[in-house]
N, C-alpha and C positions, 0 to 999 in steps of 0.2 A: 449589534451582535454578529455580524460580517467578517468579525475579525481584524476592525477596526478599532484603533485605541482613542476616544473620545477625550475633549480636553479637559473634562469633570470625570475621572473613572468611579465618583459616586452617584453618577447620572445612570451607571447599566446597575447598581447596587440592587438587588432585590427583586433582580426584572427575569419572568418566567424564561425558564430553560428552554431554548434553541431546538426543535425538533424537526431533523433531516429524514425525507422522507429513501434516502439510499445509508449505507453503510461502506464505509471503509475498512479493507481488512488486511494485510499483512500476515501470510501464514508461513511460519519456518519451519524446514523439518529440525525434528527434536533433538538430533546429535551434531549440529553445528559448535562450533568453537565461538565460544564470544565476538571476537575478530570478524567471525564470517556473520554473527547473524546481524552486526552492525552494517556491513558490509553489504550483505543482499537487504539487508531492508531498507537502506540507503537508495540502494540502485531501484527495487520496487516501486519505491515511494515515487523516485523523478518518474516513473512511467503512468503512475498513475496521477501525478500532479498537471503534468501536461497533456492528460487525456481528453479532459473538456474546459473551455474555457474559463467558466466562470467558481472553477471548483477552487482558484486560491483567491486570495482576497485582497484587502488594500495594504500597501505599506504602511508600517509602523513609526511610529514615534517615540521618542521620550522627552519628558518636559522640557529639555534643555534644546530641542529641535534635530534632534538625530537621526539619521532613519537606517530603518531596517527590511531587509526585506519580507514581504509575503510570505503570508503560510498559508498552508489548507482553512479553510473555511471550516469545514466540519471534524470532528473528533476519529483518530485511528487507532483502530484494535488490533493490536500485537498479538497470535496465537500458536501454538507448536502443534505438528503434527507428525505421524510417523510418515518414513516414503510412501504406505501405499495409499494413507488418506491423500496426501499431499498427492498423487495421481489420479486418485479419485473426484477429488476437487477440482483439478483441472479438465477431467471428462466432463463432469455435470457443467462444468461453466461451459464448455462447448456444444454441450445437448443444449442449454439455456439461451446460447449466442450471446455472454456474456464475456465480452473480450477481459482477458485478462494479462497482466504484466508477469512476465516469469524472470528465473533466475535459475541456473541448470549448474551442476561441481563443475561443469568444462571452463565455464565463466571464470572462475578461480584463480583457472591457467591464461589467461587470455589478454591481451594488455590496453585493447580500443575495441571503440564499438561495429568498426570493419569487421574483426575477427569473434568479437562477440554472436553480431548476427552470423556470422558463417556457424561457427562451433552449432549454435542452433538448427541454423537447416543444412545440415549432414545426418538428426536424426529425427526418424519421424516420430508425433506425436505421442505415442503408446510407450517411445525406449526413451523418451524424454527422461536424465539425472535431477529430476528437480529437486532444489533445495529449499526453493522459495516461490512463493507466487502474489501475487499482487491484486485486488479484485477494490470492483467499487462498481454498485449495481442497488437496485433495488433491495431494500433491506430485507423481504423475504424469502428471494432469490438467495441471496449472498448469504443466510442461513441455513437453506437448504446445499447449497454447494460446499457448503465447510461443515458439512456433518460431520462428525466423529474429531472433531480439533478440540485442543484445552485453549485457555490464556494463560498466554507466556506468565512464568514465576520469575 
């Protein structure tokens, strides 16, 4: 259940649910364009896939001997939020020490991750434009930081 594809996929048939004791979360704010929220959740996700080691899992297979790469290990929850949850989210994870992966509208305009990180620290944390943020933390932590979010429709 690692996220590995077994050479019987009737072998995991039947076999109790996987339960992580952290959560994965993806929060966009709510008036993004399609376009964008593909986009920052895209960019999110690598921050938070490469955050700890053992959080993606093995490559895949298909019968025919293919492979594919890695995915996350554990399940990610897509949710909307207005700007100022989506600021609020980002304080309580820093009251919590809960590093989190952001995504700000300057990113938008931005063409590499040189000028990425710069657009970033030009503002400080409170005039942060965030659009998106990225978390992955203990699951009661990472519930009480996304208070007041939906799941994306």
């Amino acid at each position: 259940m690692d996220g590995t594809l077994t050479e019987d996929p009737a072998a995991t048939a039947g076999a109790a649910p996987v339960r992580f004791d952290t959560k994965v979360v993806v929060l966009l704010r709510e008036d993004l364009l399609p376009w964008q929220e593909l986009n920052v959740t895209a960019f999110l996700m690598s921050g938070i896939a490469t955050s700890v080691p053992d959080l993606v899992g093995e490559p895949y297979r298909d019968r025919d001997g293919n492979a594919y790469l890695p995915m996350l290990r554990q399940p990610v929850v897509v949710m909307t939020a207005s700007p100022e949850t989506l600021a609020a989210a980002r304080s309580r994870a820093a009251s919590r020490e809960v590093t989190i992966a952001i995504y700000t509208k300057e990113l938008f305009s931005t063409g590499h991750d040189a000028a990425n990180r710069a657009a970033v620290a030009a503002v400080d944390a409170d005039s942060l434009d965030l659009v998106g943020i990225g978390i992955r933390g203990p699951k009661n932590a990472v519930d009480r930081i996304i208070k007041g979010a939906r799941m994306h429709a």
